[in-house]
N, C-alpha and C positions, 0 to 999 in steps of 0.2 A: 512555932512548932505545933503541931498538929496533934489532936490526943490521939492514941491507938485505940482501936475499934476492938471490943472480945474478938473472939474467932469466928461464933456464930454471926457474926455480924459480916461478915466477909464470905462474897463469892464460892472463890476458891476452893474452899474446903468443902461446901454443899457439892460443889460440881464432879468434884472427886471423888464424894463419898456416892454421887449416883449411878454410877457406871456399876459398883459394886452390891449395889440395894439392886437393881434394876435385875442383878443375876442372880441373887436370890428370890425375888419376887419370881422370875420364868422358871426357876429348877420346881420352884416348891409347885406351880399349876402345873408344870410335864408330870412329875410326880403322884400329885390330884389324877390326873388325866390316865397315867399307868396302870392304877389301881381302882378307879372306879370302872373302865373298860375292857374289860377281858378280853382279847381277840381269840379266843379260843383256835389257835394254829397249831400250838404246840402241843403235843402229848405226850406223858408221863411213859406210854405203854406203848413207844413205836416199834420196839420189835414185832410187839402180838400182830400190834396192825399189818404191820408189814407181814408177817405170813397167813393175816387173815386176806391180803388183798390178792395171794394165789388162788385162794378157797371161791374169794367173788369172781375172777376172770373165769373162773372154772362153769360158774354159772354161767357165764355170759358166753362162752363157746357155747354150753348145754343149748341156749336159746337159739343160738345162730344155726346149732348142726337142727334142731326142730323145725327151724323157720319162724319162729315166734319173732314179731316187730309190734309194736306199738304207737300208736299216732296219742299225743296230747296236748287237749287243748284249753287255755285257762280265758275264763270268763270273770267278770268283776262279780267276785264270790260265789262262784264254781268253779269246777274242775271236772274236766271230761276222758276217759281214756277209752280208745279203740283198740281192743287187742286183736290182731291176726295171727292164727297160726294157733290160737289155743283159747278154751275159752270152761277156765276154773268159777268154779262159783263165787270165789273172794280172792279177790286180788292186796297184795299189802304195796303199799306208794310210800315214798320216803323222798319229802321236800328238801332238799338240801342246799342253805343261801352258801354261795362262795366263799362270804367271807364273815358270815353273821354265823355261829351255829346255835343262839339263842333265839334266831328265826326257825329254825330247823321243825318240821314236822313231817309228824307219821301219820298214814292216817288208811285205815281198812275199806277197801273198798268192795262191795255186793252188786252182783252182774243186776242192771234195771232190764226191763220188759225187754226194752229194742237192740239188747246185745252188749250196751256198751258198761262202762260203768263211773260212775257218777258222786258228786261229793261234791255240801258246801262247804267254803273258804273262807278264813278270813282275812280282810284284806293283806296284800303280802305286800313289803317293800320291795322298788325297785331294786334290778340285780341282775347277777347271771344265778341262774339257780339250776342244780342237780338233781336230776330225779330219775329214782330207780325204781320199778315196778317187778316183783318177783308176786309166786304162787305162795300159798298157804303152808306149804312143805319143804320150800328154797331149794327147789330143783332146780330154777331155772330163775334168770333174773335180766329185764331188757333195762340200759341207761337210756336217757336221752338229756340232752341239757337245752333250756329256758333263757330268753333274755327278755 
């Protein structure tokens, strides 16, 4: 007869205890991963938003019934905008990453010599990104969206 092995000495019982380590190892890095990541989608204040975003369409007819359009164009660390239809001394741009909104920038821009108006960048991550270009006084505001 054969001596009996402890427990740890056997298969068995490792093989079984790993299915159950293996799920606590992946909850506790989901968890890591929940909380070092923000995806900033959700907000606290969707109602406000939500009747702030009649306030913004309302700009965005303002542009349409003026004729206000805007062409833009991004360069490896500039950014160019063509206004038509109107043309204020400072325009405000507001970078908006889809789905980053810790990429998110603002940024003022002042009409240059040849009409357009102009700004360095820095580099952006790939993405689709949002951008809305309004006046100085939010009369009026053009979208256009970036890939």
């Amino acid at each position: 007869m054969s001596a009996a092995k402890p427990w740890y000495r056997e298969p068995w019982p490792w093989i079984l205890m790993s299915g159950p380590a293996a799920v606590l190892v992946a909850g506790a890095a989901t968890m890591w991963l929940a909380y070092a990541s923000a995806d900033g989608l959700v907000a606290d204040d969707y109602y406000k938003r939500g009747l702030a975003i009649n306030r913004v369409l309302a700009r965005e007819d303002a542009a349409r019934q003026l004729g206000i359009s805007a062409e833009v164009r991004l360069a490896p660390g500039a950014m160019s905008v063509a206004l038509h239809g109107a043309s204020p001394d400072v325009v405000l741009v507001r970078l908006a990453h889809a789905t980053r909104a810790g990429h998110d920038l603002r940024l003022r821009l002042a009409r240059s010599a040849a009409g357009s108006y102009e700004a360095a960048l820095p580099p952006l991550p790939p993405g689709h990104w949002h951008v809305s270009i309004e006046d100085a006084r939010g009369s009026w505001r053009v979208a256009e969206e970036l890939r």
